[in-house]
N, C-alpha and C positions, 0 to 999 in steps of 0.2 A: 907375641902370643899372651902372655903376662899381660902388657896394657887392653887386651881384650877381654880377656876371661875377667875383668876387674869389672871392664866398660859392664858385662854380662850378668853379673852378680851384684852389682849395682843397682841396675835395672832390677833383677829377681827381687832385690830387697825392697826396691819401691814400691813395684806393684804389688807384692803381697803387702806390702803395708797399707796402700787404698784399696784392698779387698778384688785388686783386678784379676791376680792370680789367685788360681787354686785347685786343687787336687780332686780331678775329674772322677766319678765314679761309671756313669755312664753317659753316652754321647754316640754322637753321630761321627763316625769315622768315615776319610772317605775312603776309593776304590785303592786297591795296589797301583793301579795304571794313572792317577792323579797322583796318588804319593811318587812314585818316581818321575812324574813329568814336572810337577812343581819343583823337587830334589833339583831336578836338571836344572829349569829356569832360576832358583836362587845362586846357584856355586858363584862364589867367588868374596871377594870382601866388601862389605857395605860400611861406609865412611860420614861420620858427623859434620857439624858444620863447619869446623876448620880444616878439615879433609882428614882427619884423624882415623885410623883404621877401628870401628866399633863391631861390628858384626861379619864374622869370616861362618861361610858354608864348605866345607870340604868333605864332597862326599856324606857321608848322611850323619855327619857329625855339624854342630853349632858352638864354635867357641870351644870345641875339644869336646863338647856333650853329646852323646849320643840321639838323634832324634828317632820316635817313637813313630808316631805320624803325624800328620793337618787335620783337623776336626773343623767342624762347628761352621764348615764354608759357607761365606758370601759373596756377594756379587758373582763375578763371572769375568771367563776374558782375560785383559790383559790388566784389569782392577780387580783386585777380589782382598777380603778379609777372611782369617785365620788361624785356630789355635794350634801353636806349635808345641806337642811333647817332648820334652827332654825328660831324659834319665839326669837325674842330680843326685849325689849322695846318697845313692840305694831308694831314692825316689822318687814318684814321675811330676812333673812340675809343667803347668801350661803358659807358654807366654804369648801375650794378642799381640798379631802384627797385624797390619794392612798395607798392601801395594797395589802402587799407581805405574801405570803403562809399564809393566812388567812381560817385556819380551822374548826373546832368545837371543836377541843379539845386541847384543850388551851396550854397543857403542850407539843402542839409540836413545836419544836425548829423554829428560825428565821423567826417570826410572825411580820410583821413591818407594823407602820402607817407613812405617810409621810405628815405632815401640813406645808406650807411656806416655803419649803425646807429643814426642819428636820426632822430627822429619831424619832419616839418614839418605842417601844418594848413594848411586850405583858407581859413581866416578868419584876419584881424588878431588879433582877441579869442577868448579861447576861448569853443566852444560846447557847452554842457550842461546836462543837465535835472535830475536829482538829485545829490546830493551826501553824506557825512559827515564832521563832524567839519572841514568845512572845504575835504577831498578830493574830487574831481571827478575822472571818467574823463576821460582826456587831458593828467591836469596835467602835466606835467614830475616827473622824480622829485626836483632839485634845489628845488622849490618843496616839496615835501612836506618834504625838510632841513629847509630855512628856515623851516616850522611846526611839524614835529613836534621835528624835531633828528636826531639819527641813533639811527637802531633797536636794541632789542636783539638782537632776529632779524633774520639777514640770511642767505639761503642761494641760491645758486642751480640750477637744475634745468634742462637742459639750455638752450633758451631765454627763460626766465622766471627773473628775476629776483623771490624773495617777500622782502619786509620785513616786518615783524612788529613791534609795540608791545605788547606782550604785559601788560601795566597796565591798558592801554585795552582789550583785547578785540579790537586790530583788525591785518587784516592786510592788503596791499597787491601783486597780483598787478604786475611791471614789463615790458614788454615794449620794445624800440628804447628805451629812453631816457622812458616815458610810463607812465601808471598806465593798466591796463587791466581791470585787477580789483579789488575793494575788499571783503572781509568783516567782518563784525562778528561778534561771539560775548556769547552770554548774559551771560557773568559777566561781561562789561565794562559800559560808562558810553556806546559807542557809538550813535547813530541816524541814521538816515536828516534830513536837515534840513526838507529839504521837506515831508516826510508825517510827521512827528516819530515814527515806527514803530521799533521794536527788534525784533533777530532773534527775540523769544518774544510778538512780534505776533501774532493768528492770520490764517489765511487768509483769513476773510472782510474784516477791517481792511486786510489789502493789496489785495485785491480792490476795496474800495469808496474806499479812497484815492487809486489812481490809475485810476479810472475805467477797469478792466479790461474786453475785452471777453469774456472767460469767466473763471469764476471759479481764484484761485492756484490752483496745483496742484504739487506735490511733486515734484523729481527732473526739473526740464521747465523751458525759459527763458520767465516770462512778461512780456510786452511793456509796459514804461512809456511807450510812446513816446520819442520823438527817438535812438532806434536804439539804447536802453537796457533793457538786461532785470536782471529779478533771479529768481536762481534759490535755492531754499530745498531744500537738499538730505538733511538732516539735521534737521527741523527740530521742533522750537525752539533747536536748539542754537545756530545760524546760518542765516546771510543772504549774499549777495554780490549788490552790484552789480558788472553785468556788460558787455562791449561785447560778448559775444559770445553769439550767439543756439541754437551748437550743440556 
């Protein structure tokens, strides 16, 4: 609990220090029946990128802080962004999160909270269904370093971060600190690990490798399961796996 409320307070001092936090005067609060339905969907403990315990929800406490309520909602679903009030030291203090596929049931795959621009995860261990080249949607971008090395394409685009290995054929969509996209291109060496498939696979090959239930289709996210899509936009030229389904 100590290494949390540390992780917590840490946090609190940075973003007040880039002007992200600050003391609400009036806002948009939401209903009673969103405040306890969100309560519910957070509980449990949210973990950094070495599986570290950083964010614990118990009951309508954060880190042993009392939560006030969610404000300021966006999106919708099972993605939404949100200020969170905490009571701190006799006063109220808002920290921004945003979550991605944010369920009820916890054991489904790529559940993310995003505080100060890093990515935390709903599990210890990362959870993921395909992969390349070693790269998994979710990983950390400092894990991707540590395997590839540093890129020779690096650019970023407004909030997307792309890397590039341009050798390999692969490129690396980065979003909060976390891989969120992965493409592969013809002239490279790149595949899919699990389905052993290259972007100049045809569609019936990705169709019958992951047990789609209608067949690939071009320019359209289709569904690998575990909240993984890959979309073939261009294709034989390329492939992306994808977190994101639109």
């Amino acid at each position: 609990m100590k290494r949390i409320k540390s992780c917590l307070c840490t946090l609190v001092s940075l973003v007040i220090f880039f002007g992200i936090m600050t003391t609400v005067f009036a806002e948009n609060a939401m209903t009673t029946e969103f405040f306890m339905r969100t309560l519910n969907r957070l509980q449990g403990t949210w973990y950094d990128a070495n599986g570290n315990p950083a964010f614990r929800f118990n009951g309508n406490l954060l880190n042993g802080y009392k939560i006030i309520g969610f404000y300021d909602a966006v999106g919708g679903g099972s993605d939404f962004g949100v200020k969170i009030r905490l009571l701190m030291n006799g006063g109220y203090r808002d920290l921004d999160a945003g979550f991605a596929s944010l369920r009820e049931d916890r054991n489904t795959y790529h559940q993310y909270m995003t505080v100060n621009y890093k990515t935390y995860r709903r599990t210890q261990q990362p959870q993921y269904y395909e992969s390349v080249g070693g790269v998994y949607l979710g990983m950390p971008i400092e894990n991707v370093y540590a395997l590839y090395g540093q890129p020779d394409v690096d650019q970023t685009d407004r909030y997307i971060h792309h890397v590039g290995y341009s050798k390999l054929g692969l490129m690396l969509d980065i979003r909060n600190s976390i891989v969120t996209q992965i493409t592969i291109y013809t002239y490279g060496d790149r595949r899919f690990d699990k389905s052993g498939l290259s972007a100049a696979s045809s569609l019936y090959e990705f169709t019958n490798a992951y047990g789609m239930q209608r067949e690939a289709g071009i320019d359209r996210a289709n569904s690998i399961g575990y909240n993984e899509y890959i979309w073939i936009k261009d294709y034989p030229k390329s492939a992306t796996l994808s977190l994101y389904w639109n």
